[in-house]
C-alpha angles and dihedrals in degrees: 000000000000115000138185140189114251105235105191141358112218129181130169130189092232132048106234098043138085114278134228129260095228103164099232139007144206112243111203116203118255085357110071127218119008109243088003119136090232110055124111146101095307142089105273108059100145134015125212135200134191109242086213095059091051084052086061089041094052088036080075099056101273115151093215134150135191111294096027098118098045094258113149093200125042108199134185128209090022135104105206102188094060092064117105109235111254087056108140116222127202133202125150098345086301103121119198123184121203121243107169138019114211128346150232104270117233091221088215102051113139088245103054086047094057099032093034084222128045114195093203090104086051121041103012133099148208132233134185104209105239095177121030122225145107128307122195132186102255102041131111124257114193125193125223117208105242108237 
C-alpha cells in the first residue's frame, strides 16, 4: 500500500481563485469540502496536488505557497497523475475515490495570470468524497489500488 503526508489543507469560498491554508478540514460525504467553492453534487469535489511537483514548480523561480494553484489538498510522496481514475484514498476514515487526472485550464484564471503557468491541468487530480471526516496536514493518506 503506498502512502503520503498531507501537507496542507486548503479551501477557498470561490472556484478560480487561490485557495487558503487552513490546517484541517471537514470532508462531507458525497459533497466535498465543507465552506469550499467547489463542493457539491459533481465530479469534481477535492483537488489534489502532489507537494513534490510545487517544489519543481518553485525550483524555477515560482513564488508560490500552498493553495496557489487551487489544490484542496497539498500531498507528499504521491504522484498523483499516475493513478488510474476509480483509485480509493484513505485519510482519517474519510474515503475519496478518484474520478479524473488533470483538467481542461480556464486561461484567465487568477493563478496562470500571476504565475504565467498553472500546473493544475497537469499534475492535479479529482475526488468524489465517498466517507466524510476531518483531514489534517500532517496526517497520512494511503491509496488503495482500485480492483
Amino acid at each position: 500500500m503506498h502512502m503520503g503526508r498531507v501537507v496542507a489543507v486548503c479551501t477557498s469560498p470561490k472556484r478560480g481563485t487561490k485557495k487558503d491554508n487552513v490546517g484541517r478540514a471537514e470532508f462531507i460525504g458525497n459533497f466535498g469540502i465543507k465552506n469550499d467553492g467547489h463542493a457539491g453534487d459533481w465530479h469534481r469535489q477535492v483537488s489534489l496536488l502532489s507537494y513534490d511537483k510545487v517544489l519543481a514548480f518553485k525550483e524555477r523561480g515560482a513564488e508560490v505557497s500552498n493553495g496557489d494553484f487551487g489544490e484542496n489538498l497539498l500531498v507528499e510522496g504521491i504522484d498523483f497523475k499516475t493513478l488510474p481514475v476509480g483509485t480509493i484514498l484513505r485519510c482519517n476514515g474519510v474515503a475519496m475515490q478518484l474520478t479524473q487526472v488533470g483538467k481542461e485550464c480556464h486561461s484567465h484564471c487568477e493563478i496562470h495570470d500571476r504565475m504565467g503557468d498553472c500546473i493544475m491541468p497537469r499534475e492535479g487530480v479529482f475526488a468524489r468524497v465517498l466517507q466524510g471526516g476531518v483531514i489534517s496536514a500532517g496526517d497520512d493518506l494511503t491509496i488503495e489500488q482500485h480492483s
